[in-house]
N, C-alpha and C positions, 0 to 999 in steps of 0.2 A: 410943438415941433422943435426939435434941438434945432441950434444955431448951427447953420456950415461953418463959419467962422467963431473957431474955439482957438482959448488961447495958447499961446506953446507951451507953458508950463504945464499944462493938464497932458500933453503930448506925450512930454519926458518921460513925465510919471507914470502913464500906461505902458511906453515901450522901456520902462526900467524893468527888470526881475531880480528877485533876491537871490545871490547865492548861497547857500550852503558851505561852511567849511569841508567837508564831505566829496561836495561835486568838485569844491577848488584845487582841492589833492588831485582829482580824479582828472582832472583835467589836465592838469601838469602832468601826467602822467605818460611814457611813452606809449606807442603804440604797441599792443601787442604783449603790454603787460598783463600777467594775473595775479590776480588778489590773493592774498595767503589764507587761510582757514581763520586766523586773529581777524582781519577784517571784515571778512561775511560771519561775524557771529558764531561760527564754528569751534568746539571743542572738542580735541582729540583724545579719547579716552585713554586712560592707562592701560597696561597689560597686566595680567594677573601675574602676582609675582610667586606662585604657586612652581614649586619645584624645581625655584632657580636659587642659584646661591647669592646669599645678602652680600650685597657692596662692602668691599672691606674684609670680608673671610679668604685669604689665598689658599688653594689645598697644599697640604703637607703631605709631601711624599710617604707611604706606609715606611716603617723601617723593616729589617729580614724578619726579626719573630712577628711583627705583628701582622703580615701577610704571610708567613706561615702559619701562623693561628687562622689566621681567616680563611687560608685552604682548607686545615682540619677539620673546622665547623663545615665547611659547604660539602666536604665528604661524608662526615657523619651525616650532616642534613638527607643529601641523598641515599645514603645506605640505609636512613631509617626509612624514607620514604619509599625506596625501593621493598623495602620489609614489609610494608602493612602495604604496597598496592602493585604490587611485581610490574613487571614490563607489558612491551608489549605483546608476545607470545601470550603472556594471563590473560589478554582478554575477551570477554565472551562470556556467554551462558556455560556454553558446554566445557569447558574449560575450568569455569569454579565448581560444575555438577562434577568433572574427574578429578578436582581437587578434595572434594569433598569425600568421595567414593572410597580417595586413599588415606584420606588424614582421620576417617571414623574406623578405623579399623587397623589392629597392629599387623606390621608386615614383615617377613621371613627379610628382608633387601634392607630393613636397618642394622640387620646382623652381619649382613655379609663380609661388608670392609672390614669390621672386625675379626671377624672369623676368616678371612683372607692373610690377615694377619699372623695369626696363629698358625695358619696352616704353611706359611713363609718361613718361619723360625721351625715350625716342628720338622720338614720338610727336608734339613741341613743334613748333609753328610754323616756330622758329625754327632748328629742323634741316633738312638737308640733303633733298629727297625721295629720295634712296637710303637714307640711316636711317630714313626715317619707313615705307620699304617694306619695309624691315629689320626693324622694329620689329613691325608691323602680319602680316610672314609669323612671324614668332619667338610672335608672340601665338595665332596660329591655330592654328600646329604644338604650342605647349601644353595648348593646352584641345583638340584632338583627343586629345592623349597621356592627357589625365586624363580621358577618356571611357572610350577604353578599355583604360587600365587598372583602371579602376571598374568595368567589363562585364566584367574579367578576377576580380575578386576577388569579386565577388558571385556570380559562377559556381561559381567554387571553394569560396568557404562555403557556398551552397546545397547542394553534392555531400556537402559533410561534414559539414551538420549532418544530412541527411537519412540519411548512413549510419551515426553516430556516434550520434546524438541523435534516432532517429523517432518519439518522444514526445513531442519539444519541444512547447511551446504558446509561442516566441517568435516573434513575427510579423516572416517572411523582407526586409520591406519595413523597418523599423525597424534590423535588424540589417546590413542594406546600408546604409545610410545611417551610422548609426556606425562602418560600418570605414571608410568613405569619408575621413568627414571626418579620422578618422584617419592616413588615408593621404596627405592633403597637409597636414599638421602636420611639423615638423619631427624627428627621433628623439628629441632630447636632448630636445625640450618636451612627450615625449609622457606623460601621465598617467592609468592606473599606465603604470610603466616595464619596456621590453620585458623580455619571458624567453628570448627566442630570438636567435637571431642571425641576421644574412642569410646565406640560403644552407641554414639548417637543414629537415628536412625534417618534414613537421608531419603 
């Protein structure tokens, strides 16, 4: 049976406790304070330095040519990219089937601006009335020719989108009118650019 009567020193000892350098900070400490992330052990990751510019590079103002060069490229950039994949208007099914429809096959309406031409100069006063009769039957004979062959391809797309496409919701009227105007454009200026060749069968 332990003694009631222990001695003080044994007393001290049990009501002593160790501090911590740790609790001793933490004690001095005001109230109300919080710990920074260094002190609980926490480390704050870096950020990716991906797509930011290095410490130490200041940007240099373009000078005039070299942001003129750099307008010419982002025009060219887009006038080719406009060339191999046209706008918005080009897209669609039925759109590349009336692209196709006119680029397989030569059309009376590549002649025309030319032959408008001709018939401008033969047309003058000052020519002869056998040129100017010349001119005046060469004018008639074209724009019959781009009638119908206009009545030729809007026939033909009508057949194929209706057999191809009888769900379309593109309205028959719209889509005639862009192959047309298509169709007296020149080939090399036509945008986008053909995928077919004349003669192919579509």
């Amino acid at each position: 049976m332990p003694s009631l009567f222990r001695r003080k020193p044994d007393l001290v000892e049990e009501s002593v406790t160790t501090v911590t350098p740790d609790e001793e900070s933490a004690a001095a400490r005001p109230r109300g304070y919080t710990p920074s992330k260094k002190e609980l052990g926490q480390v704050t990751p870096k950020r990716p330095g991906a797509g930011r510019r290095p410490a130490g590079a200041p940007s240099r103002p373009l000078t005039k040519e070299e942001a003129r060069e750099q307008r010419r490229t982002a025009r060219a950039e887009a006038a080719a990219e406009f060339r191999r994949e046209g706008g918005p208007r080009d897209r669609g099914p039925e759109r590349l089937l009336a692209r196709n429809v006119v680029d397989s096959r030569r059309t009376v309406g590549t002649w025309f601006f030319g032959g408008a031409l001709i018939v401008l100069i033969g047309s003058n006063q000052a020519m002869p009335p056998i040129v100017r009769l010349l001119s005046n039957l060469l004018w008639g004979l074209l724009a019959l020719g781009v009638v119908v062959d206009s009545v030729l391809i809007s026939r033909k797309i009508k057949k194929l989108v209706r057999e191809r496409y009888p769900k379309s919701t593109e309205k028959l009227g719209s889509l005639y009118f862009y192959a047309i105007m298509r169709s007296i454009t020149f080939r090399r200026m036509r945008a986008p650019a053909p995928r077919v060749n004349i003669g192919d069968k579509i």
